[in-house]
C-alpha positions, 0 to 999 in steps of 0.5 A, a space after each residue: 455490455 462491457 465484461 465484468 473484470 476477474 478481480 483478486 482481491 488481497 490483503 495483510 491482517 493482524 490483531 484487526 479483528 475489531 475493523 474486519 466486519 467493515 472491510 469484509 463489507 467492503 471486500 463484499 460490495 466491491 467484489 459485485 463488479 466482478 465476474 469473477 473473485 478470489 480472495 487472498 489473505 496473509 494473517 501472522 501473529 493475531 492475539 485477537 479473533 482474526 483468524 477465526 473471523 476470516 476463516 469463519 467469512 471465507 468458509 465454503 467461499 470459492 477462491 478463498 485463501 487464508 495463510 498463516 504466518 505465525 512467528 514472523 513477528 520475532 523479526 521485529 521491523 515493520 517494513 520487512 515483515 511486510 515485504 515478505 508478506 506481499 512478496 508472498 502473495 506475489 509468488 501465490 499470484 504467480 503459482 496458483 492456476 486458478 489466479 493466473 488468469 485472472 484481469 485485476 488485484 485489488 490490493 486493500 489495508 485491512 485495518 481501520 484504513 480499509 473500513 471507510 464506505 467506497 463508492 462502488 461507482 467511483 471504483 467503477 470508473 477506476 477499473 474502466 480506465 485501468 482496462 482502457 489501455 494496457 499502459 495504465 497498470 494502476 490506480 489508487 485511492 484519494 483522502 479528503 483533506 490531507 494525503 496521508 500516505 506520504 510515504 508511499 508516495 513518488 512524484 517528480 515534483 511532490 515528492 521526489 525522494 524519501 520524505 523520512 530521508 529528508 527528516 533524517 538529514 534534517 536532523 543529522 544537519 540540525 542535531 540541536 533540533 527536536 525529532 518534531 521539529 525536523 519532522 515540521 521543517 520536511 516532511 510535514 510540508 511535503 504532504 499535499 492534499 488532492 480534490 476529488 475533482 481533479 483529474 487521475 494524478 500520473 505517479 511513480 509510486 502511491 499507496 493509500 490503502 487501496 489499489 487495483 492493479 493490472 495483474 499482468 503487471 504484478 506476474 512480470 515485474 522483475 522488482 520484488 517489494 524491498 522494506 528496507 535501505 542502507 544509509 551511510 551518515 558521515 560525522 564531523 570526524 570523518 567517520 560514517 555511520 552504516 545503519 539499515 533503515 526502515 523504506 516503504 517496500 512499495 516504492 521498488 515493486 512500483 519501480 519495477 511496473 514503471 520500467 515495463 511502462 506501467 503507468 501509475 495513478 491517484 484516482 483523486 474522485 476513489 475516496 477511502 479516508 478523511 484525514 483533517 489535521 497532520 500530527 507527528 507520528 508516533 512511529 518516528 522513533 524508528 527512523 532515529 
């Protein structure tokens, strides 16, 4: 009989208090294939139940840890905030005895993205293959119907760059087009959709919502998460304009487990969503 994995399991929370039942149930399920669990949760800035229901979940749990980053709101840009917070939870990984060693982090959202039923036995195969070989340093989880987080997402031929960049100079090259429109024109067509019966899709970098990663991995990577990027745009008068642009902080800290020859998976078969039809996102307006 094959050992069960030691499994951390790591999370964001803010104002989510409304999904955290489904996702602790979650949290819950997964963690009976471990031998072993802990639980490691970041929570900054909650006006609702938040604290009080992982405090109230977590009471008397072993290897249960709650922090507290009230305050970290005031630095108002999304991606930063969240490339502190996960490399906070790196460091926690790297400091605390009683996680160091531990064989796998499952990294989840903990909103509504993380509230979807996961297949304990589609999870399974995902940890089996991650510790089938020391190169696979990560999986993550698939959608039905479309792929919804783009953003996050690095392959040669699906999605080499930024997808937000190419909506960027789209727009800058087309200034008489509307936001929504360079949005159609880039990244809207960059979005695949991937059937759970394909084989594991080899990535430079994925998200999703869910990820198990080999911990040894996340200890070495010599890349830290990084939440923004500077964009020199040139006018017609030879001028450029420098502004620091929002960046999904998982491309760099993948990166990182890609030059320790890590390798990176979808786990196409790992569902955790359905996302049927494709809308312009009301967040873009921070990337113009």
């Amino acid at each position: 009989m094959e050992t069960k994995p030691k499994i951390a399991f790591v999370g964001l929370a803010q104002n989510c208090a409304q999904h955290l039942p489904a996702v602790l149930r979650n949290i819950e399920n997964m963690a009976t294939l471990a031998s072993e669990s802990a639980f490691l949760f970041l929570e900054n800035d909650s006006t609702d139940n938040t604290k009080a229901i992982l405090n109230g979940w977590g009471g008397g749990r072993p290897n249960f840890t709650l922090l507290n980053f009230d305050g970290l709101n005031s630095l108002g840009v999304r991606t930063v905030k969240l490339e502190i917070l996960r490399n906070t939870y790196v460091e926690c990984l790297r400091t605390y005895k009683n996680l160091k060693n531990f064989d796998l982090v499952v990294l989840i959202d903990m909103d509504d993205v993380g509230t979807w039923p996961i297949d304990l036995g589609e999870l399974s195969k995902a940890i089996q293959f991650v510790q089938s070989d020391s190169q696979n340093a990560g999986v993550f989880a698939n959608q039905l119907g479309t792929y919804y987080d783009i953003w996050a997402l690095r392959h040669k031929t699906l999605c080499p760059g930024d997808a937000w960049e190419e909506v960027i100079d789209y727009k800058n090259s087309h200034p008489a087009v509307s936001n929504e429109e360079a949005f159609n024109q880039t990244f809207k067509k960059r979005i695949p959709s991937f059937s759970p019966t394909e084989k594991p899709i080899e990535v430079d970098s994925a998200f999703g919502g869910l990820g198990i990663y080999r911990m040894s991995y996340i200890l070495k990577n010599p890349n830290p998460y990084l939440g923004y990027t500077i964009k020199s745009i040139p006018s017609n008068d030879g001028i450029f304009k420098i502004s620091r642009r929002q960046y999904c902080e998982h491309v760099h800290f993948h990166a990182g487990i890609r030059s320790l020859g890590g390798k990176l998976f979808i786990w196409p078969s790992l569902i955790n969503g359905e996302y049927r039809n494709v809308t312009f996102p009301h967040y873009v307006q921070l990337f113009f």
